[in-house]
TIVO-2410 file (N, C-alpha, C; in nm, 3 decimals):
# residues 118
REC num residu      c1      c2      c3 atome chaine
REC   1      X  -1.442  -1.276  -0.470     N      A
REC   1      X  -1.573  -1.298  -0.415    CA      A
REC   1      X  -1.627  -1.435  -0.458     C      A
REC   2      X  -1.722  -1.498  -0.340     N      A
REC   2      X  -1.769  -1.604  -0.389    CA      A
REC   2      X  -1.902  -1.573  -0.417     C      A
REC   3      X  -1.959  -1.650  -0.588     N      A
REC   3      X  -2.044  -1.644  -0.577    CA      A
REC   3      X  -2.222  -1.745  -0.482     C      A
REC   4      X  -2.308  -1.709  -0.444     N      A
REC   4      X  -2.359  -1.776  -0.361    CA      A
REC   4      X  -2.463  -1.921  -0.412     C      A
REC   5      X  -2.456  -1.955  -0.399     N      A
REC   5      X  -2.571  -2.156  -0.480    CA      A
REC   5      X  -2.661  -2.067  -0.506     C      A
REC   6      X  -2.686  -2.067  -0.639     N      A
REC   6      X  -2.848  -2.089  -0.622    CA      A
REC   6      X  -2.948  -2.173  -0.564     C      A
REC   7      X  -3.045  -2.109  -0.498     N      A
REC   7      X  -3.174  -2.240  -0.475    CA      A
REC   7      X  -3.244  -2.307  -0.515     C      A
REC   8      X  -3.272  -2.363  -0.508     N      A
REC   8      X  -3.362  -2.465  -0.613    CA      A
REC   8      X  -3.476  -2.556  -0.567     C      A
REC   9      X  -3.580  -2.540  -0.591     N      A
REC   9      X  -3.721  -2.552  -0.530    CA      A
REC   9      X  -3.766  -2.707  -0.595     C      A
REC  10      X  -3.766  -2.807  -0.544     N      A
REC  10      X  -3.788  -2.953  -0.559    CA      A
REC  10      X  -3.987  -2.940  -0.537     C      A
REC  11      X  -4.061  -3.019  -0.596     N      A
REC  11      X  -4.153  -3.087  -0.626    CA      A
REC  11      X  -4.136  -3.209  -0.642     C      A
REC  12      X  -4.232  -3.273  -0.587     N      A
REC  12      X  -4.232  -3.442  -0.628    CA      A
REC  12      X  -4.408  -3.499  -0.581     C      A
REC  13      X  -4.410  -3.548  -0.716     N      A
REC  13      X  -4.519  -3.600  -0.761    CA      A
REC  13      X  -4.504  -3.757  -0.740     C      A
REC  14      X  -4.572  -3.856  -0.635     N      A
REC  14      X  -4.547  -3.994  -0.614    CA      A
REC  14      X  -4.695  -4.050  -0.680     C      A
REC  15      X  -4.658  -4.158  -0.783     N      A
REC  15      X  -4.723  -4.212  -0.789    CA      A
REC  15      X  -4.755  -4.369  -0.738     C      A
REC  16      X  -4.718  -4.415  -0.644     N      A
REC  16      X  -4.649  -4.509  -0.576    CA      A
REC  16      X  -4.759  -4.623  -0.597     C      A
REC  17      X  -4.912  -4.576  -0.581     N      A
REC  17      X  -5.022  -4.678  -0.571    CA      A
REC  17      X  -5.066  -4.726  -0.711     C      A
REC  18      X  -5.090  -4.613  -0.826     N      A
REC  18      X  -5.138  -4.684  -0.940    CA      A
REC  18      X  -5.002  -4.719  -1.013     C      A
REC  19      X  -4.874  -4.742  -0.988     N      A
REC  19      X  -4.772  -4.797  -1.045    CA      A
REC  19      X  -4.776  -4.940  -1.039     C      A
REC  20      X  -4.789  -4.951  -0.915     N      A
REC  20      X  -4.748  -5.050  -0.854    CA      A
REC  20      X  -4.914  -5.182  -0.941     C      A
REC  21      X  -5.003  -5.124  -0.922     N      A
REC  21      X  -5.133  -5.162  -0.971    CA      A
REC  21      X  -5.135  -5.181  -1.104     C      A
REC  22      X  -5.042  -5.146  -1.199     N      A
REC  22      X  -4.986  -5.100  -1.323    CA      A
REC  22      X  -5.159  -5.057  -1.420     C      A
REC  23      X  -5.182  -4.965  -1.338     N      A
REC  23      X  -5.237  -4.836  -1.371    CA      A
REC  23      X  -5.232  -4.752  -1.451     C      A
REC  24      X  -5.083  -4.716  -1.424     N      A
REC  24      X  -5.061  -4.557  -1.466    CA      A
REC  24      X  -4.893  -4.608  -1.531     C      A
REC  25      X  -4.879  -4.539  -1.617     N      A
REC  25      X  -4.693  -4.503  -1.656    CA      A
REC  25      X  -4.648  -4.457  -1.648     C      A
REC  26      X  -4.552  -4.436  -1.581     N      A
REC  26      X  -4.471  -4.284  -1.543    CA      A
REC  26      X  -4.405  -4.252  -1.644     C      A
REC  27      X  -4.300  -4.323  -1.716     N      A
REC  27      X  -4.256  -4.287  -1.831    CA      A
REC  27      X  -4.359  -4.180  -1.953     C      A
REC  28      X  -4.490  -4.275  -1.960     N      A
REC  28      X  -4.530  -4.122  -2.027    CA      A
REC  28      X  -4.615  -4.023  -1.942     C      A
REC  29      X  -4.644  -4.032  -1.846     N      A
REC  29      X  -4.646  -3.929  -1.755    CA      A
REC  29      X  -4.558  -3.807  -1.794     C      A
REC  30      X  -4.395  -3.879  -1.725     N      A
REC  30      X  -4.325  -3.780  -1.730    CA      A
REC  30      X  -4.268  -3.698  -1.927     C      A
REC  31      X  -4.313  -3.799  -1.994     N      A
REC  31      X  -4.305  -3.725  -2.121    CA      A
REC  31      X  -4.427  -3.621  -2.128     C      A
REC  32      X  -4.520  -3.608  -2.102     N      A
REC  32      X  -4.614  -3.586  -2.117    CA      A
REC  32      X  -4.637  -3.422  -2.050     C      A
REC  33      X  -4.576  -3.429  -1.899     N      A
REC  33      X  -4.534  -3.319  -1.822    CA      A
REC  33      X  -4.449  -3.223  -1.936     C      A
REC  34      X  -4.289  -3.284  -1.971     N      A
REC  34      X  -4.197  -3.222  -2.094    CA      A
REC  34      X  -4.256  -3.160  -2.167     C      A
REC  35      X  -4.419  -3.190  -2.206     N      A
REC  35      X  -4.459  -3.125  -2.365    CA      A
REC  35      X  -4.544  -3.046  -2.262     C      A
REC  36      X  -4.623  -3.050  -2.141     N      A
REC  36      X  -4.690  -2.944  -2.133    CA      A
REC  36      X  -4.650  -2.811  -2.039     C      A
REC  37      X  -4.516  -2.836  -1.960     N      A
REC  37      X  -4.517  -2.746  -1.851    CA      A
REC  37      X  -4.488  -2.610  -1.918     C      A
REC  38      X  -4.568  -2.528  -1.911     N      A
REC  38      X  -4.531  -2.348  -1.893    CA      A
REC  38      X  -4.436  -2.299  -1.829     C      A
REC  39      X  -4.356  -2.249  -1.876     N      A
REC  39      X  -4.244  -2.110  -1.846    CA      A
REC  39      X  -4.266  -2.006  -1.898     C      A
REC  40      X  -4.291  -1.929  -1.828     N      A
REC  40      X  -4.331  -1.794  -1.919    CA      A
REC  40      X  -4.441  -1.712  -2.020     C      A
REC  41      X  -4.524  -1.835  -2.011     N      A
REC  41      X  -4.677  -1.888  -2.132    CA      A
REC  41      X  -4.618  -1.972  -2.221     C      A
REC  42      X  -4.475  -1.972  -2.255     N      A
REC  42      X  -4.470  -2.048  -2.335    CA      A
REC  42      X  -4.392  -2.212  -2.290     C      A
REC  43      X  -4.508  -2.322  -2.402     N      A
REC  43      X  -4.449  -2.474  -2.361    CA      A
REC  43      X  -4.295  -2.470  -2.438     C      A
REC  44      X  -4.220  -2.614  -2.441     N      A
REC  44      X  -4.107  -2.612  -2.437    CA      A
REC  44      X  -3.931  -2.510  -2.398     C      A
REC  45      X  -3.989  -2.464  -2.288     N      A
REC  45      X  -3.821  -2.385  -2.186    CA      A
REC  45      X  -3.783  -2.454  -2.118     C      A
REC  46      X  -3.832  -2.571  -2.071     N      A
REC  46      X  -3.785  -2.625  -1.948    CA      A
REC  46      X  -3.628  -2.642  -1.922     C      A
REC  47      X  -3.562  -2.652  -2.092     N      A
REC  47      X  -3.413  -2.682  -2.053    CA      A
REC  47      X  -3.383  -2.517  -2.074     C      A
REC  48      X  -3.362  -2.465  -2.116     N      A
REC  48      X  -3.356  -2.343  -2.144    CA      A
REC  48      X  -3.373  -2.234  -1.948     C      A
REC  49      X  -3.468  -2.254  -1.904     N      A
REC  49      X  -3.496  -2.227  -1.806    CA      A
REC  49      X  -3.414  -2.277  -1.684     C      A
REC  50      X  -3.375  -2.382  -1.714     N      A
REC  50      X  -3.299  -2.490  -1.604    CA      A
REC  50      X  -3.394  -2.574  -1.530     C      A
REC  51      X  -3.508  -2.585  -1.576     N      A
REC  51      X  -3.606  -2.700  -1.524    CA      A
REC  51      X  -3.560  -2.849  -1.559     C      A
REC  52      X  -3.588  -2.958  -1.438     N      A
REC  52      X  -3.545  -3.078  -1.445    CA      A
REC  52      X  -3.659  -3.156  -1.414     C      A
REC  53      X  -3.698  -3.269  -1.513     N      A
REC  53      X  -3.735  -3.347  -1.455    CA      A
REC  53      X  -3.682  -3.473  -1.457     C      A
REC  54      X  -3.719  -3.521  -1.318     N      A
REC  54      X  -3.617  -3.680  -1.362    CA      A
REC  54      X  -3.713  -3.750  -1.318     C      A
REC  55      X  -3.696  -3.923  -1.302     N      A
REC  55      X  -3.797  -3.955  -1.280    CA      A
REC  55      X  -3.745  -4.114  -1.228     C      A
REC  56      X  -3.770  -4.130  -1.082     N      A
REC  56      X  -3.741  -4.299  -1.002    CA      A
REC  56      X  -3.839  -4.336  -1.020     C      A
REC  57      X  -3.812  -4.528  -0.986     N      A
REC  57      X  -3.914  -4.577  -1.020    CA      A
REC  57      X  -4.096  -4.573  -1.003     C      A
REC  58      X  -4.134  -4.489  -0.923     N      A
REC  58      X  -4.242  -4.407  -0.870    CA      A
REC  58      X  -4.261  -4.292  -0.864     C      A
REC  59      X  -4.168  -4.193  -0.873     N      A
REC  59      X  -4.196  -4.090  -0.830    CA      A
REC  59      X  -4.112  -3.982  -0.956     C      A
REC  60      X  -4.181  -3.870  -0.970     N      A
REC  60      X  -4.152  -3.768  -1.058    CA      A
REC  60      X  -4.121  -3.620  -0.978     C      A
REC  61      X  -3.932  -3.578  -0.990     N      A
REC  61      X  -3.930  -3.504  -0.909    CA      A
REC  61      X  -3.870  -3.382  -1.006     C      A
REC  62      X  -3.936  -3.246  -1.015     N      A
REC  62      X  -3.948  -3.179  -1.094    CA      A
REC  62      X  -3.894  -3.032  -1.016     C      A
REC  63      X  -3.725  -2.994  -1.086     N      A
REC  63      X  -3.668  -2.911  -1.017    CA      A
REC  63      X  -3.651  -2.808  -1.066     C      A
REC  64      X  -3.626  -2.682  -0.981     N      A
REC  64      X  -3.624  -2.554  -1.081    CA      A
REC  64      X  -3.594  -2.474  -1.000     C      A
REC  65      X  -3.549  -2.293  -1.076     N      A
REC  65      X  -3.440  -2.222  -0.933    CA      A
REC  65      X  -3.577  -2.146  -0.914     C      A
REC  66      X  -3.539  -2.118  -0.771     N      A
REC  66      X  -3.643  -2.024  -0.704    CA      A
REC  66      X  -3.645  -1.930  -0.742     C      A
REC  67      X  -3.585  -1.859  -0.799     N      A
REC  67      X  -3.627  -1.712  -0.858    CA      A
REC  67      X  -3.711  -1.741  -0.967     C      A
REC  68      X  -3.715  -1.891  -1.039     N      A
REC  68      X  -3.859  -1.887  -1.141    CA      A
REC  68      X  -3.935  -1.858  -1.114     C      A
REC  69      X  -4.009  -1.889  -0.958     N      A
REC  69      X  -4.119  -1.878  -0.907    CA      A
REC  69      X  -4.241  -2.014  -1.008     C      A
REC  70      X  -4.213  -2.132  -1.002     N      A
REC  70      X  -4.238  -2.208  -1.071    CA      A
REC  70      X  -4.374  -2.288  -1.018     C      A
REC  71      X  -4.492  -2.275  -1.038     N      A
REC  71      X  -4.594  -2.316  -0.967    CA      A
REC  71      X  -4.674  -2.469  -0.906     C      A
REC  72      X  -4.645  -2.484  -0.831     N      A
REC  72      X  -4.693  -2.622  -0.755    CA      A
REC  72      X  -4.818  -2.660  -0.855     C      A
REC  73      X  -4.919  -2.548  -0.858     N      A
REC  73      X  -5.081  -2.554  -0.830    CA      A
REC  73      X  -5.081  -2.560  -0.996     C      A
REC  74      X  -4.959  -2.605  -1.117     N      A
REC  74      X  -4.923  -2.630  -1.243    CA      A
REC  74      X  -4.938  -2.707  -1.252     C      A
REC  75      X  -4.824  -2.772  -1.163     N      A
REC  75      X  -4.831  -2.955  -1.172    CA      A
REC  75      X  -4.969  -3.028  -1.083     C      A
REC  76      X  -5.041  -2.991  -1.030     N      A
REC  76      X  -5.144  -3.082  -0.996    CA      A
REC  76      X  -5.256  -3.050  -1.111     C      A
REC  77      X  -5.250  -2.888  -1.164     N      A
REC  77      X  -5.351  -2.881  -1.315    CA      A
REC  77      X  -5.316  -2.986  -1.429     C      A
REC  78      X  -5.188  -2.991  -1.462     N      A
REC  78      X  -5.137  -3.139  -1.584    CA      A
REC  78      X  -5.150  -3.237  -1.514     C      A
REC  79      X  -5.161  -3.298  -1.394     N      A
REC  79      X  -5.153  -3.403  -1.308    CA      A
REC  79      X  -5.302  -3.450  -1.367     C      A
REC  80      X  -5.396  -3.387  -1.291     N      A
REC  80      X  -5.557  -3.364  -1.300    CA      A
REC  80      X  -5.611  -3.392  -1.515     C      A
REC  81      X  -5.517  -3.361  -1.548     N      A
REC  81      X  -5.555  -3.364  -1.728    CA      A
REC  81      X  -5.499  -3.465  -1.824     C      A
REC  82      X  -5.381  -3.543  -1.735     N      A
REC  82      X  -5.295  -3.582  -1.782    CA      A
REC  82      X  -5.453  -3.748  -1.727     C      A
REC  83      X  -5.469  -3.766  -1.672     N      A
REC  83      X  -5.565  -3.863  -1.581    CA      A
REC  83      X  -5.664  -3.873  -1.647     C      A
REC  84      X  -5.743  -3.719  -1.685     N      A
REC  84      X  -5.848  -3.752  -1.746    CA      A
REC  84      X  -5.801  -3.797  -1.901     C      A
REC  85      X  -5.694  -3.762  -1.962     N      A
REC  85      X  -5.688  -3.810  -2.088    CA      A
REC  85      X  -5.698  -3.936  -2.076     C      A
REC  86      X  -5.657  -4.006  -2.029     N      A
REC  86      X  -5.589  -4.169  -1.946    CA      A
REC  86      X  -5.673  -4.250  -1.909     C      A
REC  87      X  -5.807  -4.123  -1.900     N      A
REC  87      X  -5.955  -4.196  -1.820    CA      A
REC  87      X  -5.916  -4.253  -1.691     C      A
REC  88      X  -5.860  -4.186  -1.613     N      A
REC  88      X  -5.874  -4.274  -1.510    CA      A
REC  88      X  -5.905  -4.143  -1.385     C      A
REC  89      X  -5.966  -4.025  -1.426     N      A
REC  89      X  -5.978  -3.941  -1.346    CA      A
REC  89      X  -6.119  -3.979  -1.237     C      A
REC  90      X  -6.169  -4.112  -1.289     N      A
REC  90      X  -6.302  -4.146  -1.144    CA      A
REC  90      X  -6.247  -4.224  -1.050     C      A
REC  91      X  -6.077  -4.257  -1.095     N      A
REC  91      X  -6.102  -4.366  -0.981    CA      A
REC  91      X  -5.925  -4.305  -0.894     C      A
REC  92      X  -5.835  -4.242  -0.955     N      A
REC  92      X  -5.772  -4.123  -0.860    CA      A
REC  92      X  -5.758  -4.033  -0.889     C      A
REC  93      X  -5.703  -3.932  -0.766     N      A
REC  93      X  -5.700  -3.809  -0.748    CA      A
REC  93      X  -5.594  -3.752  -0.711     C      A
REC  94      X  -5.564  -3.668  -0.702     N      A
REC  94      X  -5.419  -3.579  -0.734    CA      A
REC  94      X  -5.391  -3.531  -0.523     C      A
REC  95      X  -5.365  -3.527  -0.438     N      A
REC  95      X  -5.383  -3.515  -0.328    CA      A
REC  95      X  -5.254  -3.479  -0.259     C      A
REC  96      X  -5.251  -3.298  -0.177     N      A
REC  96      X  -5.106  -3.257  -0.149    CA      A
REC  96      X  -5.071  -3.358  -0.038     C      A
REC  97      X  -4.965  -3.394  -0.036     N      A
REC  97      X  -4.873  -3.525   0.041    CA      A
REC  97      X  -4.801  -3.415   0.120     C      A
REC  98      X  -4.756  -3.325   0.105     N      A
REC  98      X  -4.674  -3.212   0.186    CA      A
REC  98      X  -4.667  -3.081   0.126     C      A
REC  99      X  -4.571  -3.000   0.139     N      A
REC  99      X  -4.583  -2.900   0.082    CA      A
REC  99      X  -4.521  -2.889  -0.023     C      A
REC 100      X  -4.413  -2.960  -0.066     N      A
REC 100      X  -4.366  -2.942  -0.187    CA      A
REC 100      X  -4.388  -3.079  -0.281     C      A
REC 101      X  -4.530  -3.147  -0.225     N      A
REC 101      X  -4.550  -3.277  -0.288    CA      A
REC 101      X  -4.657  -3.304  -0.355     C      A
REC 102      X  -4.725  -3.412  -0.409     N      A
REC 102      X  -4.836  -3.453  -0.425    CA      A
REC 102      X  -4.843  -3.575  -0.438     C      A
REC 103      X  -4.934  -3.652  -0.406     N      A
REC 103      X  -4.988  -3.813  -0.433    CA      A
REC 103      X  -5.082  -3.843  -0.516     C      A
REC 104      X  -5.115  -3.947  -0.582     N      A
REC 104      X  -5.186  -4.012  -0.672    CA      A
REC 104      X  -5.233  -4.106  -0.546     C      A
REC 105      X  -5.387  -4.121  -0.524     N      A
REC 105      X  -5.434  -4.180  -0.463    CA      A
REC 105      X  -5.579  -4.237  -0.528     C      A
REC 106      X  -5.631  -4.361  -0.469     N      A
REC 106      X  -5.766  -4.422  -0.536    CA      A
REC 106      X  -5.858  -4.366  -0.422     C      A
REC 107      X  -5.977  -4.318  -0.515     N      A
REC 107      X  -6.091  -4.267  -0.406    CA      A
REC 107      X  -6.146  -4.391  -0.329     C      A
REC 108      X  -6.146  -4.336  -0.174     N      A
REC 108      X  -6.156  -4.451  -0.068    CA      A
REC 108      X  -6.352  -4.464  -0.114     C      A
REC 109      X  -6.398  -4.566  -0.145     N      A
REC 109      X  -6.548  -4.566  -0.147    CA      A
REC 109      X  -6.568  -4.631  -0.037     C      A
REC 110      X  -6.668  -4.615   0.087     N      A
REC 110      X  -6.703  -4.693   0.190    CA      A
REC 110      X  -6.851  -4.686   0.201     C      A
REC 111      X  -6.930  -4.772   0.077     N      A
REC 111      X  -7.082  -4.736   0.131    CA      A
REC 111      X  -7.121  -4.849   0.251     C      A
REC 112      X  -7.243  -4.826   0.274     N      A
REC 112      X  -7.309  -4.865   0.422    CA      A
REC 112      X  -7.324  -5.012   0.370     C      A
REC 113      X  -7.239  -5.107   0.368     N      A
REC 113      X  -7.288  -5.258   0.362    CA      A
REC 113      X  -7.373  -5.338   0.409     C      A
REC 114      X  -7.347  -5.271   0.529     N      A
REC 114      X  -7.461  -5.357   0.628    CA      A
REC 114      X  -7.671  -5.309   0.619     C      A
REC 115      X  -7.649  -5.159   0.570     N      A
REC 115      X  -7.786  -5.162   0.585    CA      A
REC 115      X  -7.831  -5.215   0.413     C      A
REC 116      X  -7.708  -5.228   0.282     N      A
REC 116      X  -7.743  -5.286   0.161    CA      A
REC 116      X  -7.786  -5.440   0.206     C      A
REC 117      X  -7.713  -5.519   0.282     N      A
REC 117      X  -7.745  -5.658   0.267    CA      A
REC 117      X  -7.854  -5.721   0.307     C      A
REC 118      X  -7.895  -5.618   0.373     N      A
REC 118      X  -8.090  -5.652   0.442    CA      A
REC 118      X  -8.170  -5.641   0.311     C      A
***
């Protein structure tokens, strides 16, 4: 008998805009994810569990088998905390890019210029 692949449920977190702005670090980003993600209630399983994170030059893609049942709505809570430690939670925001994604984006401000300059 063969046995069948496991599946494996991809996330990816792009930080593409405050990188590039040199903003943000992914490097400790992604250390930072390592010390906080939950398995089970408890921090540090991720290898133990078979959780991966790796990390290109922008983007943090964070893998794990589907029978974890491993939560999206996790990584945008450390996303969201990881920012405010960082202070930079007034100026982006954590924003789903697809369904198995998220973006780091700067809040668009557009006040009324034209009726300020009168």
């Amino acid at each position: 008998m063969v046995k069948s692949k496991k599946s494996i449920t991809k996330f990816v977190i792009d930080c593409t805009q405050p990188v590039d702005d040199k903003v943000l670090d992914v490097a400790l980003f992604e250390t930072y994810l390592h010390e906080k993600i939950k398995i089970g209630g408890k921090t540090g399983n991720l290898a133990s569990n078979n959780v991966v994170i790796t990390r290109d030059r922008t983007k943090l893609t964070i893998a794990s088998p589907a029978d974890l049942k491993f939560s999206k709505r996790q990584l945008k809570y450390l996303s969201k905390r990881y920012l405010k430690k960082q202070q930079l939670r007034d100026y982006l925001r954590v924003v789903a890019a697809s369904k198995n994604s998220y973006e780091m984006r700067y809040y668009s401000i557009s006040g009324g210029d034209d009726a300020d300059e009168e």
